[in-house]
PDB file of N, CA, C, O and CB in Angstrom:
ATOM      1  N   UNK A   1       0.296   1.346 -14.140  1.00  0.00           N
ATOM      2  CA  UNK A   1      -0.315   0.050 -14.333  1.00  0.00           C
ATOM      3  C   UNK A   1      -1.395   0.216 -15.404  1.00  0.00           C
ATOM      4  O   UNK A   1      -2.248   1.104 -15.417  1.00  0.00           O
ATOM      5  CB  UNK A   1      -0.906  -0.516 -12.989  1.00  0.00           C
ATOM      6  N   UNK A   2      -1.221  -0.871 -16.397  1.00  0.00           N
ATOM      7  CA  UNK A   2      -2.466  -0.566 -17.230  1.00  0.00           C
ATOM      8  C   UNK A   2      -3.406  -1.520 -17.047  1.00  0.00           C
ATOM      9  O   UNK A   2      -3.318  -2.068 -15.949  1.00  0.00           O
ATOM     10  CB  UNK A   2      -2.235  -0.465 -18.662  1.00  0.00           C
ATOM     11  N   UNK A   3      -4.575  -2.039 -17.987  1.00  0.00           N
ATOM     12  CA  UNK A   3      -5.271  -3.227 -17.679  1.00  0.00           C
ATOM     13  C   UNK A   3      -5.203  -3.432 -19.157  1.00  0.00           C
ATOM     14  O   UNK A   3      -6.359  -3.601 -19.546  1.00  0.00           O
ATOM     15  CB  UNK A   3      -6.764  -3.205 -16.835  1.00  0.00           C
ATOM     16  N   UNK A   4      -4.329  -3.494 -20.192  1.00  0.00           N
ATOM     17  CA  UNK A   4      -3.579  -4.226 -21.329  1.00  0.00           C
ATOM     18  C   UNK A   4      -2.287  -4.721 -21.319  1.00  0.00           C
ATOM     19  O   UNK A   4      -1.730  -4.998 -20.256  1.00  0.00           O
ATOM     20  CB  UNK A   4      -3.518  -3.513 -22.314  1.00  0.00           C
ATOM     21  N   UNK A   5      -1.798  -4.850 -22.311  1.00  0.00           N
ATOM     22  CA  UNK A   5      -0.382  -5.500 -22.164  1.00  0.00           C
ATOM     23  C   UNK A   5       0.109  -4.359 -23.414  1.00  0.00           C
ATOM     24  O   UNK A   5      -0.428  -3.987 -24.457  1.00  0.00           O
ATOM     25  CB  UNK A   5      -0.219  -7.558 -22.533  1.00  0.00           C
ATOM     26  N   UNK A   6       0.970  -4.138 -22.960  1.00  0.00           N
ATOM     27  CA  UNK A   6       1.976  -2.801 -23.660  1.00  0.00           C
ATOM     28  C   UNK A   6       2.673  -3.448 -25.013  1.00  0.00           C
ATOM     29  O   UNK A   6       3.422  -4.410 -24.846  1.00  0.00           O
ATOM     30  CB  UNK A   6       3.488  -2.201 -22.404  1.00  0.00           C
ATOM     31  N   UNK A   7       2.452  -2.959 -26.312  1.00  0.00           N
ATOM     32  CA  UNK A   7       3.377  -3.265 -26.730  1.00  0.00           C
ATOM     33  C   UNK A   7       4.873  -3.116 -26.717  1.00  0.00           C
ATOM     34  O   UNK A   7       5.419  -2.215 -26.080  1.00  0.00           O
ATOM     35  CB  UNK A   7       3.059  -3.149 -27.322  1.00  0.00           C
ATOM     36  N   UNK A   8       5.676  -4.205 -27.585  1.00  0.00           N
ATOM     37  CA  UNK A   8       7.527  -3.889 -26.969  1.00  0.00           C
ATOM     38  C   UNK A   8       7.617  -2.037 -27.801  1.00  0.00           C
ATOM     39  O   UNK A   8       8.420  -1.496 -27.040  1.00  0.00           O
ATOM     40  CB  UNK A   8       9.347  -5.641 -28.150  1.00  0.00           C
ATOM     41  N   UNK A   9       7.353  -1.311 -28.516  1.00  0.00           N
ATOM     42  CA  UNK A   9       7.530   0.006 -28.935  1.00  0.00           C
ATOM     43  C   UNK A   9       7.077   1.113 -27.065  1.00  0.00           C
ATOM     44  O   UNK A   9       7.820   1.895 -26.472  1.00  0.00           O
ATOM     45  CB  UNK A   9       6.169   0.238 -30.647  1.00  0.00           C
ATOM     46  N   UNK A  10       5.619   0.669 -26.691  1.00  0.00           N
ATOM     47  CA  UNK A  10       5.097   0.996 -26.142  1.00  0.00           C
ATOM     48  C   UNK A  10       6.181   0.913 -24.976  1.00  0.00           C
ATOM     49  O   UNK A  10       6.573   1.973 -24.487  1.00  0.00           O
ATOM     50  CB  UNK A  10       3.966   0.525 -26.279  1.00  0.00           C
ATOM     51  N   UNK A  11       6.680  -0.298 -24.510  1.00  0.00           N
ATOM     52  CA  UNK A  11       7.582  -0.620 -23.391  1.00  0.00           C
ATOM     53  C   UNK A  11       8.994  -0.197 -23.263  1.00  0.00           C
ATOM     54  O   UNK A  11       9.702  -0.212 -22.256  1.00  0.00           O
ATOM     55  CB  UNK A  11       7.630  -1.885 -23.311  1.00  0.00           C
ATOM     56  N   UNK A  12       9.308   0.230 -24.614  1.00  0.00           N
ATOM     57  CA  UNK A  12      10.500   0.951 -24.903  1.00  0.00           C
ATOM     58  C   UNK A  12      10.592   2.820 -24.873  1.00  0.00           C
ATOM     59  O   UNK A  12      11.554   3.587 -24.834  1.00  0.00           O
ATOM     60  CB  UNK A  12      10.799   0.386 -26.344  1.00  0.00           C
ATOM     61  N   UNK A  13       9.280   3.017 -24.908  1.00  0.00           N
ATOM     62  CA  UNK A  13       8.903   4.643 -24.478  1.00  0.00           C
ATOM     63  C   UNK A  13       8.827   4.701 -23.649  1.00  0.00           C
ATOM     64  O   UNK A  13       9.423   5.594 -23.049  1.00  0.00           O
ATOM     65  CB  UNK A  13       7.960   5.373 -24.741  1.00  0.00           C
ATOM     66  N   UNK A  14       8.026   3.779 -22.984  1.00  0.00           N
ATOM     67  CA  UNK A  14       7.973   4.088 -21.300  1.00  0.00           C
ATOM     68  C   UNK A  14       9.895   4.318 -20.323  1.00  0.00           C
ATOM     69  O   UNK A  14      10.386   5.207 -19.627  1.00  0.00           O
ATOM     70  CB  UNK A  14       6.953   2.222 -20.518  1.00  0.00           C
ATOM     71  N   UNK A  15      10.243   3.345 -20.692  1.00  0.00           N
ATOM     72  CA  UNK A  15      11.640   2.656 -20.437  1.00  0.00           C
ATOM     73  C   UNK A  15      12.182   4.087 -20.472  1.00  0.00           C
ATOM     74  O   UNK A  15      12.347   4.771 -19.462  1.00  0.00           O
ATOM     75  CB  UNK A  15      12.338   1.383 -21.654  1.00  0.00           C
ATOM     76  N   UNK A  16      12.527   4.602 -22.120  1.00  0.00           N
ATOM     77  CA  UNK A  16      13.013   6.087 -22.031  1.00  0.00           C
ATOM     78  C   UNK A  16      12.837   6.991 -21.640  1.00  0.00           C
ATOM     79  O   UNK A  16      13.647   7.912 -21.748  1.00  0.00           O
ATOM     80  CB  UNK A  16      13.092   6.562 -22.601  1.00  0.00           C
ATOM     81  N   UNK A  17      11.544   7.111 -20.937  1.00  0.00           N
ATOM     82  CA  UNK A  17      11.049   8.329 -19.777  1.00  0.00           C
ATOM     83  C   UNK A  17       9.975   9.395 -20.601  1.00  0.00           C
ATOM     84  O   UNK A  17       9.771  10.558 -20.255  1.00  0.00           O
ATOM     85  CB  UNK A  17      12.654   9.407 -19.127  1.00  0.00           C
ATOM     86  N   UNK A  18       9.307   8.667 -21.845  1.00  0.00           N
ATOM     87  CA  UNK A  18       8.359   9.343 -23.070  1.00  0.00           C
ATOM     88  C   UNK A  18       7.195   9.226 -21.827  1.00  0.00           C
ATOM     89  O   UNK A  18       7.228   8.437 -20.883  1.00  0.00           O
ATOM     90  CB  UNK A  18       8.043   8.273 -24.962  1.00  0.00           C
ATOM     91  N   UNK A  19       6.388  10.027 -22.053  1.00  0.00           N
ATOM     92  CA  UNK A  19       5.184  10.445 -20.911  1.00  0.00           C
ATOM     93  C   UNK A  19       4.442   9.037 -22.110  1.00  0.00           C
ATOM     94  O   UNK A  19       4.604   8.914 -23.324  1.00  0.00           O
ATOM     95  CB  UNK A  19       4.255  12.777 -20.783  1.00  0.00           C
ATOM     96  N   UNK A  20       3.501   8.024 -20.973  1.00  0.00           N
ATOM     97  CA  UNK A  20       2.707   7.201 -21.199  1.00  0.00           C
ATOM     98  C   UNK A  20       1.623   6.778 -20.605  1.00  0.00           C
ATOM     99  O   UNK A  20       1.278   5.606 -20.756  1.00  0.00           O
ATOM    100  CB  UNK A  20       3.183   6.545 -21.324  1.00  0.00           C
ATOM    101  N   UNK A  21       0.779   7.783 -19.705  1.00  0.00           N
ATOM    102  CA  UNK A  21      -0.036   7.755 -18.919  1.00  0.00           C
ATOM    103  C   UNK A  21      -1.183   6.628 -18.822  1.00  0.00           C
ATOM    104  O   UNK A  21      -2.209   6.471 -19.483  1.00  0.00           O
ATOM    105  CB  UNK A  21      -0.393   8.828 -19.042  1.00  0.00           C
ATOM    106  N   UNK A  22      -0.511   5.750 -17.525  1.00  0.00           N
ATOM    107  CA  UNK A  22      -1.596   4.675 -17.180  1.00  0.00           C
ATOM    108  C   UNK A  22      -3.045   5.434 -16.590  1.00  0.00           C
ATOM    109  O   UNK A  22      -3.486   6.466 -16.086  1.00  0.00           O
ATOM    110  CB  UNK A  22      -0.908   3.573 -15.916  1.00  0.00           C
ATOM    111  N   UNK A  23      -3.501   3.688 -17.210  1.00  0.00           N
ATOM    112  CA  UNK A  23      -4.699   4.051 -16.857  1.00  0.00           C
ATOM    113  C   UNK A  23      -5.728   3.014 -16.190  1.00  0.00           C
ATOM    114  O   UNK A  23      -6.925   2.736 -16.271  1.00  0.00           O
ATOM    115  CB  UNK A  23      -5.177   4.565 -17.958  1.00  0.00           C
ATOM    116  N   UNK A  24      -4.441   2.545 -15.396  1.00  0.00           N
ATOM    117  CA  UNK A  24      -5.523   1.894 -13.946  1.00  0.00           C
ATOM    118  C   UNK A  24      -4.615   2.986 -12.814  1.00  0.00           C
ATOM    119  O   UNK A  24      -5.298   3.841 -12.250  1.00  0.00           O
ATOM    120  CB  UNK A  24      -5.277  -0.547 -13.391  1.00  0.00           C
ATOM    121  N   UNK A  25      -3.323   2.948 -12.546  1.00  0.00           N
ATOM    122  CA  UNK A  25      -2.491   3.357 -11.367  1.00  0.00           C
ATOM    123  C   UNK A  25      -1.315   3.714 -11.738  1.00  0.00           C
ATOM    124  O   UNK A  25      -0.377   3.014 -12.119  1.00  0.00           O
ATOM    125  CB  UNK A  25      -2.321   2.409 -10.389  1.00  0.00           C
ATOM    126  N   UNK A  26      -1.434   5.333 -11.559  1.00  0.00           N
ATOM    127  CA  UNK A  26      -0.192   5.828 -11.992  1.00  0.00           C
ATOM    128  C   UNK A  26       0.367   6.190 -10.678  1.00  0.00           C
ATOM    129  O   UNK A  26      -0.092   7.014  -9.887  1.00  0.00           O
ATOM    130  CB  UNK A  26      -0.260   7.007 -13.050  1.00  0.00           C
ATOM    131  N   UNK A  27       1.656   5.298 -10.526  1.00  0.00           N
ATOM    132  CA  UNK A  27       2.891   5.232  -9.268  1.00  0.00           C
ATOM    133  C   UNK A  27       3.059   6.985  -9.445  1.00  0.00           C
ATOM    134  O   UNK A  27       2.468   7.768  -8.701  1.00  0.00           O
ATOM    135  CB  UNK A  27       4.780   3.997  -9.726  1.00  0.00           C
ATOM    136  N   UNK A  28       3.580   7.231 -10.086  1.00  0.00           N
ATOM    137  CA  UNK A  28       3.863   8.640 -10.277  1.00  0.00           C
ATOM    138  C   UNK A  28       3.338   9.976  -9.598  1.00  0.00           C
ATOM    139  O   UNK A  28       4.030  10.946  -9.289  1.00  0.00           O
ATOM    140  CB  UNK A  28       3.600   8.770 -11.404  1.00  0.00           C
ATOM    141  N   UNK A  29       1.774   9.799  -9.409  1.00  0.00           N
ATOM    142  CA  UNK A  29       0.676  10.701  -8.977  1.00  0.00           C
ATOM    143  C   UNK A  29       0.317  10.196  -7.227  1.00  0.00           C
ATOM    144  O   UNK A  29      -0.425  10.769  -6.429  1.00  0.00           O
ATOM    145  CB  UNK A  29      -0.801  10.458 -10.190  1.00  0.00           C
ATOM    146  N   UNK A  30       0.932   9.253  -7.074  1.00  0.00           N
ATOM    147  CA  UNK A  30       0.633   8.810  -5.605  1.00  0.00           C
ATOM    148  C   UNK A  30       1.306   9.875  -4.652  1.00  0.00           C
ATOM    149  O   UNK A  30       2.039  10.644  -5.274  1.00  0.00           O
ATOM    150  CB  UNK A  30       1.257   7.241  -5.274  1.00  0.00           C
ATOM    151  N   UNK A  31       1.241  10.085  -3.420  1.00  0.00           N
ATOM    152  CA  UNK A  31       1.443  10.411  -2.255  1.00  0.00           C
ATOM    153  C   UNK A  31       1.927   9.300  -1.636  1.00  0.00           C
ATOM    154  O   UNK A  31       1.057   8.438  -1.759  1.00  0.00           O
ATOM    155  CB  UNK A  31       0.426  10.940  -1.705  1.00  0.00           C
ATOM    156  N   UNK A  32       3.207   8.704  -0.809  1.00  0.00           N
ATOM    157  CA  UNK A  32       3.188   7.452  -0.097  1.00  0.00           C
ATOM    158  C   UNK A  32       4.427   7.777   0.416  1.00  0.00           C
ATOM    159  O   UNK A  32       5.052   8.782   0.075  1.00  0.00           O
ATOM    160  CB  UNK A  32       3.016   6.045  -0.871  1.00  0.00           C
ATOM    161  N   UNK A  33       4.801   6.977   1.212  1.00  0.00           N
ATOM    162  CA  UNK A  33       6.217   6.896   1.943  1.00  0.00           C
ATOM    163  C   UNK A  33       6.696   5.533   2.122  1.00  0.00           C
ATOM    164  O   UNK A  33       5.877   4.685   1.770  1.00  0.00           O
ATOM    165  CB  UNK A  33       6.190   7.530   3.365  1.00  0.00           C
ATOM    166  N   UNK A  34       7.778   5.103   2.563  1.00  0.00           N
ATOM    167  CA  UNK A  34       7.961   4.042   3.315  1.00  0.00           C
ATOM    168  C   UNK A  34       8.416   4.050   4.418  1.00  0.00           C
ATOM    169  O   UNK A  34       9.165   4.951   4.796  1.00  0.00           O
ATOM    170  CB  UNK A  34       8.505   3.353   2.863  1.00  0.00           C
ATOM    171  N   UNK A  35       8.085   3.122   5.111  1.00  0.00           N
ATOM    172  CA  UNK A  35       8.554   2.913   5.936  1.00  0.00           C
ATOM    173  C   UNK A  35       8.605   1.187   6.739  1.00  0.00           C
ATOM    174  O   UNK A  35       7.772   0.501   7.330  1.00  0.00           O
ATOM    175  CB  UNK A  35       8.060   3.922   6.436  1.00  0.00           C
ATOM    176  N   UNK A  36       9.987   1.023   6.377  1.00  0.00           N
ATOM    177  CA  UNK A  36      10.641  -0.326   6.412  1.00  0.00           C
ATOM    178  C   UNK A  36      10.382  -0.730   5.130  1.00  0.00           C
ATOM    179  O   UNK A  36      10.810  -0.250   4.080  1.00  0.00           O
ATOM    180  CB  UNK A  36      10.138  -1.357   7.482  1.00  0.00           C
ATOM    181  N   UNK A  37       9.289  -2.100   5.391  1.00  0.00           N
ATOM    182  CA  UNK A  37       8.871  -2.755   4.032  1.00  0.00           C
ATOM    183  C   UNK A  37       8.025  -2.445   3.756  1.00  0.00           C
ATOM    184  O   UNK A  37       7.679  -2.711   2.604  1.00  0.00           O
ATOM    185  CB  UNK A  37       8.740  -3.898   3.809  1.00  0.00           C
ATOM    186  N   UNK A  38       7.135  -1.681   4.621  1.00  0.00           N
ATOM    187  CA  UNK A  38       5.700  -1.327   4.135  1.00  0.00           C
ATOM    188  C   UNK A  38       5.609   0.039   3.691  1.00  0.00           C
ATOM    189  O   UNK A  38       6.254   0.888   4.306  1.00  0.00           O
ATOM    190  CB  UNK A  38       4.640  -1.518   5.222  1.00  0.00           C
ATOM    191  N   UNK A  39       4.687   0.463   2.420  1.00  0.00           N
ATOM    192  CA  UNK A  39       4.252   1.856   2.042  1.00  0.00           C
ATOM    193  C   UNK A  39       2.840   1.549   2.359  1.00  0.00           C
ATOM    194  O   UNK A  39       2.052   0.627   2.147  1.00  0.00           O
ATOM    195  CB  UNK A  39       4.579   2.423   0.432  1.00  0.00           C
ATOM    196  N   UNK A  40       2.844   3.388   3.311  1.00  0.00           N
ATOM    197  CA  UNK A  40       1.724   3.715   3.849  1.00  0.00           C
ATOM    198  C   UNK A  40       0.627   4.587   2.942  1.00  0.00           C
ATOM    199  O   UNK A  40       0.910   5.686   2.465  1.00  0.00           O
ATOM    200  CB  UNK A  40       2.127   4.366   5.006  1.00  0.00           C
ATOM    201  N   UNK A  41      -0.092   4.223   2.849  1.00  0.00           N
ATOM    202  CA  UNK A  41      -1.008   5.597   2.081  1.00  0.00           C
ATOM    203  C   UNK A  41      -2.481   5.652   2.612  1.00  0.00           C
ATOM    204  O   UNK A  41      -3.203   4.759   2.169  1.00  0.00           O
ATOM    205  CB  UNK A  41      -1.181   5.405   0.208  1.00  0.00           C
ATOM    206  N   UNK A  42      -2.901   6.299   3.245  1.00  0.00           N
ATOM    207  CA  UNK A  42      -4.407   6.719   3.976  1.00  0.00           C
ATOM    208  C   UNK A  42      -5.578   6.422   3.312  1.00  0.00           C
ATOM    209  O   UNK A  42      -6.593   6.017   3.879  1.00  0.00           O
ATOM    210  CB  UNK A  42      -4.593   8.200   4.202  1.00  0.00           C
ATOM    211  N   UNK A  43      -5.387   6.751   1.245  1.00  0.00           N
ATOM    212  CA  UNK A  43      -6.548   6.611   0.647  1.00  0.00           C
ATOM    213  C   UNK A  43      -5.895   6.013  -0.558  1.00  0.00           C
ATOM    214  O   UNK A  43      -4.913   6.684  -0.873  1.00  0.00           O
ATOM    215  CB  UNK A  43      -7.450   7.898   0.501  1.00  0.00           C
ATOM    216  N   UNK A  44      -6.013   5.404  -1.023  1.00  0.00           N
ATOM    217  CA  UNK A  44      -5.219   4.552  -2.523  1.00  0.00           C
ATOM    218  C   UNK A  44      -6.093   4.987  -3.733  1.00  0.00           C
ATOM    219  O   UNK A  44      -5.537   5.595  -4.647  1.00  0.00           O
ATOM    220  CB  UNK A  44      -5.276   2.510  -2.488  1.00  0.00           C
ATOM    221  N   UNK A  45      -7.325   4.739  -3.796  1.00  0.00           N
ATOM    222  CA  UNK A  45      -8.706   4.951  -4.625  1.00  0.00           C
ATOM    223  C   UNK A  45      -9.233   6.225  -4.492  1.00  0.00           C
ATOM    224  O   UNK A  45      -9.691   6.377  -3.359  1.00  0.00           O
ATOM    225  CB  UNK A  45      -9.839   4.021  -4.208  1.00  0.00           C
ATOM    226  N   UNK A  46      -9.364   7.324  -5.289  1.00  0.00           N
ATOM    227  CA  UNK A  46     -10.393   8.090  -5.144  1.00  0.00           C
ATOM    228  C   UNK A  46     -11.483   7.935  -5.986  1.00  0.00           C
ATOM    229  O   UNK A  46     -12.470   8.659  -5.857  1.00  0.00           O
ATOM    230  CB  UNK A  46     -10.026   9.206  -5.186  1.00  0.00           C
TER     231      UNK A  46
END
């Protein structure tokens, strides 16, 4: 997740799997599971 708007080059690297490291919330670096509909995670923010 960023807190800009990506350009379409930018959105097309990401897309291809080019490392683009967010910088509000990177899904990637989380710890979480699911279970059902809900994902659990203990601490979201450090």
């Amino acid at each position: 997740m960023w807190d800009f708007v990506l350009s379409p080059v930018e959105i097309n690297s990401v897309y291809n799997g080019k490392a683009f490291s967010a910088n509000v919330l990177n899904w990637q670096e989380l710890s979480y599971e699911a279970q059902g509909e809900v994902f659990v995670k203990t601490q979201l923010w450090t």
